[in-house]
N, C-alpha and C positions, 0 to 999 in steps of 0.2 A: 915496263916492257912495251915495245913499240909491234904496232901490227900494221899488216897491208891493207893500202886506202880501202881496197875492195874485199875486205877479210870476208864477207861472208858469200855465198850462190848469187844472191841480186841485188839489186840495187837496195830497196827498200830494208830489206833482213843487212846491207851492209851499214847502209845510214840511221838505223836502227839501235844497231852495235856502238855507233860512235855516240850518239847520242844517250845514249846510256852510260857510258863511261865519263862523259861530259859529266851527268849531271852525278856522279860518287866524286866525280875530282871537285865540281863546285860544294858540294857538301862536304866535303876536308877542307873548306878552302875559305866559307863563308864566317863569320863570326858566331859563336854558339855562346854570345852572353846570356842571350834571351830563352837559352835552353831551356826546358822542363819536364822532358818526357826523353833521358838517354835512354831508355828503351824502345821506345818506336824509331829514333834514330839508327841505333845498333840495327834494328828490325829491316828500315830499308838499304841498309849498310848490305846487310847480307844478301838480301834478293839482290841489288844491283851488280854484286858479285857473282851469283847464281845466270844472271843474265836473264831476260825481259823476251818474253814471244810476240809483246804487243804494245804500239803506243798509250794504250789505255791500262795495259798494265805498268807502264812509264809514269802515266800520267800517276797513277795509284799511288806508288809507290816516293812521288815528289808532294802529295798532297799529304801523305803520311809525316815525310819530313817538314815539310810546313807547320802541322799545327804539333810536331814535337817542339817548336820555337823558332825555325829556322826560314823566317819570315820573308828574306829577300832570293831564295829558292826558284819562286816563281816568277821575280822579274827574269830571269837570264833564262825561263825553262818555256814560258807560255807562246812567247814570241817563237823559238824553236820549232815548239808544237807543231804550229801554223806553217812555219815553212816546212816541213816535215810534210806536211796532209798535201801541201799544194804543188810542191817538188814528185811527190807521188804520181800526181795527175800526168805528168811531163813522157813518161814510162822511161825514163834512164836508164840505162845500162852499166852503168859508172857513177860513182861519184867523183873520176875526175873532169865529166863534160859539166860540171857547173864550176860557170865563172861567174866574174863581176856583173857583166850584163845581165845574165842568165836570174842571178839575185836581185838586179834594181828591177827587171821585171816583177818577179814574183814579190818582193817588199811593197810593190807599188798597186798590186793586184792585193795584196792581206791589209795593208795600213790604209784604205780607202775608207775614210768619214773619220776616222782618228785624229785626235790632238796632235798638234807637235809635239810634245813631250811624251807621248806613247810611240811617236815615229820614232823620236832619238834612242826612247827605251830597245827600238828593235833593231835599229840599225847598230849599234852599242851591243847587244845580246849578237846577232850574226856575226860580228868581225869579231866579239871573242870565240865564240865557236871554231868559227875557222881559224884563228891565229893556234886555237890549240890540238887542231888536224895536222895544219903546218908543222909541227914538234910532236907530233905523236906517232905519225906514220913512217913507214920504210917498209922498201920493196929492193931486195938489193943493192944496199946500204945506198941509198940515198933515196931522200923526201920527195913528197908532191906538193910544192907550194902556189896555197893560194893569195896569201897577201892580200887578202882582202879588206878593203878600204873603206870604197863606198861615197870617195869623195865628193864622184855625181850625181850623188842620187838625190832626185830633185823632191822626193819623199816629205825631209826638212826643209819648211821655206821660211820659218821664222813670223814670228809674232804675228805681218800681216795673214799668213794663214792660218791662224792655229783658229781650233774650234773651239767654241763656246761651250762650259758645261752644263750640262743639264741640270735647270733649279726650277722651285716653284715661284711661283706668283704669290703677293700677300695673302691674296685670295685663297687660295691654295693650302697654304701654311696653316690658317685659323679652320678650315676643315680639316687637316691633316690632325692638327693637334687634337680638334673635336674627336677626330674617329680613336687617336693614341685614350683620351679617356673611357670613349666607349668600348673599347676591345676589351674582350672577353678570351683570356686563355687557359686552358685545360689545369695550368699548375705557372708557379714561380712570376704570377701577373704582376707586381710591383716592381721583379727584379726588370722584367720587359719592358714595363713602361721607361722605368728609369733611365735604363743606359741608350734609349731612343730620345728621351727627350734632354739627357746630357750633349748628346751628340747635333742636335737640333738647334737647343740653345746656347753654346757654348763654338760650335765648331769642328770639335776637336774632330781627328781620324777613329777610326773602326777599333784599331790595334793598340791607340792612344785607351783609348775606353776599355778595353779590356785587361790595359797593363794597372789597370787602376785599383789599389787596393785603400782599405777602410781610413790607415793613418796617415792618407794623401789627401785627405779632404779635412778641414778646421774650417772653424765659425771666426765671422770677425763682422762684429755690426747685424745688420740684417742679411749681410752674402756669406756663402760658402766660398774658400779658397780653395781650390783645385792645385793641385803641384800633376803638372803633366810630365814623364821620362816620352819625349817624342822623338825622330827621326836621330840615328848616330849616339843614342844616349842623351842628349841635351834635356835641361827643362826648363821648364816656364809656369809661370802660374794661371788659371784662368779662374773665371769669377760666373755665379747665377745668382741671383735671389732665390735667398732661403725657400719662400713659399712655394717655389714653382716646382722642387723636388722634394721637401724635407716630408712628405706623408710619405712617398713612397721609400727612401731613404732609412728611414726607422724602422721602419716595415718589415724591414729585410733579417731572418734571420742569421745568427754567426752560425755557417757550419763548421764543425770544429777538426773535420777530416782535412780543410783545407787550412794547414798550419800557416804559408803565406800571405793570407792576411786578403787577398785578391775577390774585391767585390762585386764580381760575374762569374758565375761557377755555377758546373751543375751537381746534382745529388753526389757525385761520387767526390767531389771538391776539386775537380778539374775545372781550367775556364772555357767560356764558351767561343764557339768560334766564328769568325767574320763572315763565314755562310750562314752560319745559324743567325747572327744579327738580322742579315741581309733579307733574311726570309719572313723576319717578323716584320720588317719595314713594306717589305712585297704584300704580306697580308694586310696592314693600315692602310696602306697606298689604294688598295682594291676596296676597304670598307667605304673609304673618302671618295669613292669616285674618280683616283686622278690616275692618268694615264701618264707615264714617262717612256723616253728609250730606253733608258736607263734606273733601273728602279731603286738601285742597291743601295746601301747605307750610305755609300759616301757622296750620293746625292745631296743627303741632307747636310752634309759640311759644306759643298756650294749654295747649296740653299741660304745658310748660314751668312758667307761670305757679299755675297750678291744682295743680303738685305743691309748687311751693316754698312758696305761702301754705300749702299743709296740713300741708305740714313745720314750718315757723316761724312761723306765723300772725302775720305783720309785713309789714303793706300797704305801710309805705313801702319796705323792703325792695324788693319785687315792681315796683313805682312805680322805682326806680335800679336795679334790672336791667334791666327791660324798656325805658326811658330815657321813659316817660311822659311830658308836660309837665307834666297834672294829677293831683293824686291820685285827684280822683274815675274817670278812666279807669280807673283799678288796682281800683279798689273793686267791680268786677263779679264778682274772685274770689272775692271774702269768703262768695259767695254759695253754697260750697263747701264753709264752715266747717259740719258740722253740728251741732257740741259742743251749743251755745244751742238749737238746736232741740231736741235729748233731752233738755235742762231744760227746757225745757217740756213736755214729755212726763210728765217725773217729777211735776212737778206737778201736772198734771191727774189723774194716778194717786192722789197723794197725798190729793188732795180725794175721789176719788172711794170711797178706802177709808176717809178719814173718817167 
């Protein structure tokens, strides 16, 4: 059923409406391999049907489907959000007075200090939005199309601007690990430390670590082999020394409610979730004394990455740990290397005492 661009009294309650309908067609729409919870799904299935009075009850009801399994939810929803909050600011009357310009403004006002790859994430989330306004609407039989592009949006500038992620220093790392020994937590302290210091030493992602159950990890020599399912289904295997996990590893009891076999889970045998990681890494972070912008778990998979190229300066290396698709993803460490920079240094020196 197709509605008017402006179905609802204002602007806000009409963008609103679209934006909600958006996000039940991406969730028909998205892969549910990763499913595990079709009842919270059915759950926000229905509210989005029922229809939403608030972007926080939007936001609710996407965070719901997310941790029922539907993991890529959030790229196409969070970036939305933002243009949603900032488009509000504007007081519009219509949703047909936003055009192209109107969006490379406001893209370039929400994507300011963000990577290139979170800019592409949003310019990529906006132009599907709109392509699916464009085919959704009708006001006597015919559409309001936006076509929306984005071609100039100077947002993307490619490699030379992308930002650097936020990692520790070696320094850093040997108190950070110190403070993961010293924590103290109320309950489940072994499973804690573990899937932090998997993630630490090995690289892996947040969702990598939590997809992980008991008959993905085998012995071979003194390491544990790791078999990771990461990004699209694919796997890889990854490697630690036994000593640095196997106390806390054994440690661990089976609970037997959680028939899948999934080695992060709480009392009820569900697993745990990438905020819940994120917040135990928040609390280490704060024992250690270190300060980030960015404090959340998958800091510590750049952490990760950013020591191994400085150790072995071998991008492809870094590129099959971290299970990359592209090389050039991997290629943002490089930019870590400083060897090349002091030769130029020397050089300039050189001429100079010329």
């Amino acid at each position: 059923m197709k509605y008017q661009l402006d179905h609802k009294q204002d602007f806000q309650s009409s963008m609103l409406f679209w934006l909600t309908r958006y996000v039940k067609y991406k969730l028909s729409s998205l892969s549910n391999k990763e499913l595990r919870d079709p009842q919270a799904l059915a759950k926000a299935n229905y509210q989005l049907n029922r229809g939403v009075g608030t972007l926080i009850e939007l936001d609710g009801l996407v965070k719901l489907a997310r941790n029922a399994g539907l993991t890529g939810i959030n790229t196409y929803f969070n970036p939305l959000k933002k243009l949603y909050e900032t488009l509000c600011m504007y007081e519009l009357t219509s949703l047909k007075q936003i055009d192209e310009e109107l969006l490379s403004e406001t893209l370039a006002s929400i994507t300011g200090g963000l990577s290139d790859a979170s800019k592409k994430n949003y310019r990529i989330s906006v132009i599907n939005f709109f392509s699916y306004l464009d085919k959704q609407n009708e006001e006597d039989g015919k559409a309001h199309v936006y076509n929306v592009e984005l071609k100039n949006w100077g947002g993307v500038s490619g490699a030379r601007g992308q930002k650097l992620p936020e990692f520790m220093s070696e320094d850093e790392v040997k108190r950070f690990l110190t403070a993961i020994d010293e924590a103290e937590f109320k309950s489940n302290q072994n499973r804690n430390k573990l899937i932090i210091k998997l993630i630490i030493f090995t690289g892996i992602r947040v969702s990598e670590a939590l997809n992980l159950k008991r008959k993905d990890i085998s012995e071979e020599g003194d390491l544990y082999i790791i078999r990771i399912r990461g990004k699209g289904n694919k796997y890889r295997i990854v490697m630690i020394k036994q000593h640095l996990i196997s106390e806390y590893l054994h440690s661990i009891a089976i609970n037997y409610i959680n028939k899948e076999g999934y080695l992060f889970i709480n009392k009820k045998g569900t697993r745990l979730t990438q905020a819940y990681v994120s917040r135990i890494v928040e609390q280490i972070l704060f024992k250690a004394g270190i300060r980030k912008e960015k404090n959340g778990a998958h800091m510590l998979r750049h952490t990760f990455a950013t020591m191994l190229y400085k150790k072995q300066k071998d991008i492809v290396l870094v590129q099959e740990a971290l299970g990359h698709a592209s090389l050039n993803t991997s290629r943002i460490y490089t930019h870590f290397d400083n060897d090349k920079l002091k030769l130029a240094a020397k050089v300039a020196e050189d001429l100079s005492e010329g």
